[in-house]
C-alpha positions in Angstrom: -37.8 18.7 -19.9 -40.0 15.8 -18.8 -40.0 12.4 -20.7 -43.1 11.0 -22.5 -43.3 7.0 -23.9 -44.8 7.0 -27.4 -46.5 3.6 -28.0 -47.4 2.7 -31.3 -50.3 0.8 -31.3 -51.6 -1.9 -34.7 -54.8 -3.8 -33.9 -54.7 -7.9 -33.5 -55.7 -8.7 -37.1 -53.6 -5.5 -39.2 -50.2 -6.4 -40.6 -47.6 -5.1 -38.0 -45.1 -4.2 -40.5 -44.3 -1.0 -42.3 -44.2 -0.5 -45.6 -41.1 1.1 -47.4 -42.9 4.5 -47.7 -44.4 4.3 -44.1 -40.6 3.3 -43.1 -39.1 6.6 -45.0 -41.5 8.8 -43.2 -40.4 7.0 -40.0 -37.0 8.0 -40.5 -37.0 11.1 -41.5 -39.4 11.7 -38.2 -36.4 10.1 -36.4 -34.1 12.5 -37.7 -36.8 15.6 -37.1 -36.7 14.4 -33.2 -33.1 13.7 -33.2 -32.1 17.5 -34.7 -34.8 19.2 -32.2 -33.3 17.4 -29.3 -36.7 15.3 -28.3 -34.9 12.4 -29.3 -34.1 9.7 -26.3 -34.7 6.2 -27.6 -36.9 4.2 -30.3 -37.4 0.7 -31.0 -40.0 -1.9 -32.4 -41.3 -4.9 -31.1 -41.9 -8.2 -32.3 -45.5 -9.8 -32.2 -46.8 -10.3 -28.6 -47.2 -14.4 -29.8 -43.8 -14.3 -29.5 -43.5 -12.8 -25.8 -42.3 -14.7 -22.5 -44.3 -13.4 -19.3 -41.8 -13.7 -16.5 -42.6 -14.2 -12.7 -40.3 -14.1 -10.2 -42.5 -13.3 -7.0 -41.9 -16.6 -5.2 -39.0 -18.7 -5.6 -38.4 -19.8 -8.3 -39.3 -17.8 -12.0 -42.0 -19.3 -13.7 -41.5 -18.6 -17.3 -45.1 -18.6 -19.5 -44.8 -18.1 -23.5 -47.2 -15.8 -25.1 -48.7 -12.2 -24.2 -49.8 -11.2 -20.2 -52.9 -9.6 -21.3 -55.0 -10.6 -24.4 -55.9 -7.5 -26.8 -57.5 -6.5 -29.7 -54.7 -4.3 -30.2 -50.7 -4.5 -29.3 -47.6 -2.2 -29.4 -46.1 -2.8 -32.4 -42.9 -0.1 -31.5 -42.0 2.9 -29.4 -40.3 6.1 -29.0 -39.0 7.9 -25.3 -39.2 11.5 -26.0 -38.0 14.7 -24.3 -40.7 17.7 -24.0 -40.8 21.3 -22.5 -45.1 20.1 -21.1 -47.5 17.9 -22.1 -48.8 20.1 -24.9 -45.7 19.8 -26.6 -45.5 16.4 -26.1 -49.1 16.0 -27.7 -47.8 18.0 -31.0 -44.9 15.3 -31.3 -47.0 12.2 -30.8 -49.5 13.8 -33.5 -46.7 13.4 -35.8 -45.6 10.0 -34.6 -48.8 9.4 -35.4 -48.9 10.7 -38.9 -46.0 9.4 -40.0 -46.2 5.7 -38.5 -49.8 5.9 -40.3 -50.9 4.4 -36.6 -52.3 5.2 -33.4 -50.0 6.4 -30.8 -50.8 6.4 -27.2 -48.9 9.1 -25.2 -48.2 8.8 -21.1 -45.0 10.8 -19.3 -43.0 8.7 -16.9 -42.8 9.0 -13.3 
């Protein structure tokens, strides 16, 4: 089975946080993937205003606070997933979608 990266996306100006019901139908979508054995790894993220871009080409790091790119929209969380093709993969991330009540971008790894 191939691995896919599930980012959920929130635009710049939405409120990043789930509510309790959007939560509840995250969790039980955790569960789903966990018992169907798609499951790898999930997380959220804090707000990009928070984020340190790190460089470390040349000598010394040079630590920068704030996001590498500016966006209209970020990624708010994430899910690793294991699928039998892409198709499959596409079902799943329909689902992130529907139950994170966001938009979900969908790219396999390497």
């Amino acid at each position: 089975m191939a691995q896919y990266l599930m980012s959920v996306l929130v635009r710049q100006d939405a409120v990043p946080a789930a509510t309790e019901e959007e939560m509840a139908a995250i969790t039980a979508f955790n569960k789903q993937l966990q018992a169907d054995g798609n499951w790898v790894f999930a997380g959220g993220l804090s707000s990009p205003d928070v984020a340190t871009v790190v460089d470390g080409r040349d000598g010394e790091p040079v630590f920068t606070d704030g996001p590498y790119v500016e966006s209209k929209e970020y990624m708010v969380g994430f899910w690793v997933i294991e699928a039998a093709d892409m198709d499959a993969a596409l079902r799943l991330a329909a689902l992130g979608s529907r139950h994170c009540n966001r938009r979900v971008e969908l790219r396999p790894f390497l």
